[in-house]
C-alpha positions as CSV (number, residue, x, y, z in Angstrom):
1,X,6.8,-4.7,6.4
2,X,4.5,-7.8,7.4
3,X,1.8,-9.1,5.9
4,X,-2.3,-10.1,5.9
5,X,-4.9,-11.8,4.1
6,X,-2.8,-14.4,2.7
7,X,-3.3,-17.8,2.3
8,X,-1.2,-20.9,3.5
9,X,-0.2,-21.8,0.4
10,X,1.2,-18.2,-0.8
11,X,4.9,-17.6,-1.0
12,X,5.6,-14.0,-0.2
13,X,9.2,-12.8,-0.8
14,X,10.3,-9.5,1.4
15,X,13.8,-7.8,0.1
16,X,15.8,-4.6,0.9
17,X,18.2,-4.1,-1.9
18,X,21.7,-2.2,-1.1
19,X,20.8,0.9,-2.8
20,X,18.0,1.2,-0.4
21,X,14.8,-0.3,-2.8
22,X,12.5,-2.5,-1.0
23,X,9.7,-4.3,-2.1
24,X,7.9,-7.5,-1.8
25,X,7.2,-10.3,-4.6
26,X,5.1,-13.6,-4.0
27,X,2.4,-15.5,-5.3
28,X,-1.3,-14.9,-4.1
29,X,-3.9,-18.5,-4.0
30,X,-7.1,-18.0,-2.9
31,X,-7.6,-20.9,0.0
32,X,-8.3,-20.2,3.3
33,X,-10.3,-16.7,2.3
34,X,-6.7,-15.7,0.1
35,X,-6.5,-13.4,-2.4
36,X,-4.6,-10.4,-1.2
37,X,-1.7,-9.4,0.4
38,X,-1.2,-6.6,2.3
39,X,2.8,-5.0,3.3
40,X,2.3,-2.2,5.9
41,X,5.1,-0.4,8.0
42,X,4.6,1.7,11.3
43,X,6.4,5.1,11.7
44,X,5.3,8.3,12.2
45,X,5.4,11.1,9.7
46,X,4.3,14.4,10.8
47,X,2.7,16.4,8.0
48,X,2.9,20.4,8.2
49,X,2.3,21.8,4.9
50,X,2.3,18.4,2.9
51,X,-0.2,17.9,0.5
52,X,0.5,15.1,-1.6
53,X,2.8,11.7,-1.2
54,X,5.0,10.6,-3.7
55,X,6.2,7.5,-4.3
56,X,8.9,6.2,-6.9
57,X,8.0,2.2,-7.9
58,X,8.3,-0.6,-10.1
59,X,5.7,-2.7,-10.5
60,X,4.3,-5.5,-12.4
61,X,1.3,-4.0,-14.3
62,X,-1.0,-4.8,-11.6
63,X,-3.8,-2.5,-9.8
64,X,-2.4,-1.7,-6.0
65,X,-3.8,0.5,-3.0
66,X,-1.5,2.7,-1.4
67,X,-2.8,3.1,2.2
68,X,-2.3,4.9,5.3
69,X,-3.7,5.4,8.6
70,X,-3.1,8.6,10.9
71,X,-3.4,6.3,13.8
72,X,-2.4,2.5,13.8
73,X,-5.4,1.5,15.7
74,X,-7.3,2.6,13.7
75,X,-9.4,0.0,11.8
76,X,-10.2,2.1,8.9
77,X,-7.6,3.2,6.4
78,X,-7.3,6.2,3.5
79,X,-7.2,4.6,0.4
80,X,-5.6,5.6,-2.8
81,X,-5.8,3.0,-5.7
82,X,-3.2,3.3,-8.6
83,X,-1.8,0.7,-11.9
84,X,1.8,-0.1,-12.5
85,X,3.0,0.1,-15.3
86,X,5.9,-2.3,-15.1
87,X,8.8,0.0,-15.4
88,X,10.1,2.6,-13.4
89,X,7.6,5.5,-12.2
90,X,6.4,8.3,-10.1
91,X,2.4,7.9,-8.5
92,X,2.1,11.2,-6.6
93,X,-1.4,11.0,-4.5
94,X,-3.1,13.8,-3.2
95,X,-3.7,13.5,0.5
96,X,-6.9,14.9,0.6
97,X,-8.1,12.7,-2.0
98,X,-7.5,9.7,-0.2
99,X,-10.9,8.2,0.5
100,X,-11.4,6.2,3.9
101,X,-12.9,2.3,4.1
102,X,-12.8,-0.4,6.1
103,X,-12.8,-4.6,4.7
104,X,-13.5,-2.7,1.4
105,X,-16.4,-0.6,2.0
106,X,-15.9,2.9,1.3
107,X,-16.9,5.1,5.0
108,X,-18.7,8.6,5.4
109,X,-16.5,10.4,7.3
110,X,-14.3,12.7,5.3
111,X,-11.3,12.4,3.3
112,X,-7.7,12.3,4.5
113,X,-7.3,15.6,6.8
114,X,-5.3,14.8,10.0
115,X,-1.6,15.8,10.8
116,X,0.1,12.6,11.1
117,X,0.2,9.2,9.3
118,X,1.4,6.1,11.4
119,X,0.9,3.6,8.9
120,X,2.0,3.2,5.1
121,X,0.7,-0.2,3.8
122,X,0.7,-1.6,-0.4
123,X,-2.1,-3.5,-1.2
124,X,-2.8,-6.2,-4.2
125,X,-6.6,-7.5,-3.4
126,X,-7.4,-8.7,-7.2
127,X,-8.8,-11.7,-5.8
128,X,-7.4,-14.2,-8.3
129,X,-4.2,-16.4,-8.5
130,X,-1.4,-14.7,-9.8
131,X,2.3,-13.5,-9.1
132,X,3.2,-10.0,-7.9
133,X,6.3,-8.0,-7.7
134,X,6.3,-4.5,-6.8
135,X,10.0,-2.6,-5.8
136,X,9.8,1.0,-4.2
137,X,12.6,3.3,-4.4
138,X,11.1,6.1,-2.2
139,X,8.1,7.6,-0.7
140,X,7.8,11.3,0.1
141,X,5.6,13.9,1.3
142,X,5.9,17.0,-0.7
């Protein structure tokens, strides 16, 4: 995972637990156009008869993006926006309802539709100062 959109001042904790969790935790600030973070990770799924994504998480009661491109080079991503709860829980996503934007303006092309993903990213973009912490267990396509 790596990061964007942070500022200089944010502290941004990566971890990979021994029972395979990752996650990251940090603090966002808004200098320096701050305000979001951004975790991504590149690897290639192939989806055959996949329609949705699910993902097992923790979070911290905050609203998050779940994103993914089908191509990394792309500059748009699909968009899925979800709240944590603060315990343990399941999101599952439809694919095909995964909207596309780019710098946070929705696009019109169509929805999520390809055959591969390349990208996987979390996003927190509340733009405001706070702490974040958000674990994931697992993410599947079902």
């Amino acid at each position: 995972l790596y990061n964007i959109g942070i500022s200089e001042k944010s502290c941004i904790n990566f971890y990979m637990k021994g029972n395979g969790r990752r996650g990251f935790a940090g603090t966002i600030y808004l200098e320096n156009k701050g305000g979001n973070f951004l975790g991504r990770h590149k690897e290639t799924f192939q989806i055959r008869s996949q329609k949705n994504i699910k993902i097992r998480l923790k979070g911290d009661g905050s609203d998050y993006q779940f994103r993914i491109k089908s191509n990394s080079s792309d500059r748009h991503s699909y968009i899925a926006e979800f709240k944590t709860s603060g315990e343990w829980e399941i999101i599952e996503i439809r694919l095909a309802d995964m909207y596309p934007a780019f710098r946070g303006q929705k696009l019109s092309i169509s929805n999520f539709d390809k055959e591969q993903i390349e990208e996987l990213a979390f996003l927190i973009g509340n733009k405001k100062e706070q702490k974040f912490h958000l674990e994931i267990k697992s993410i599947e396509l079902l």
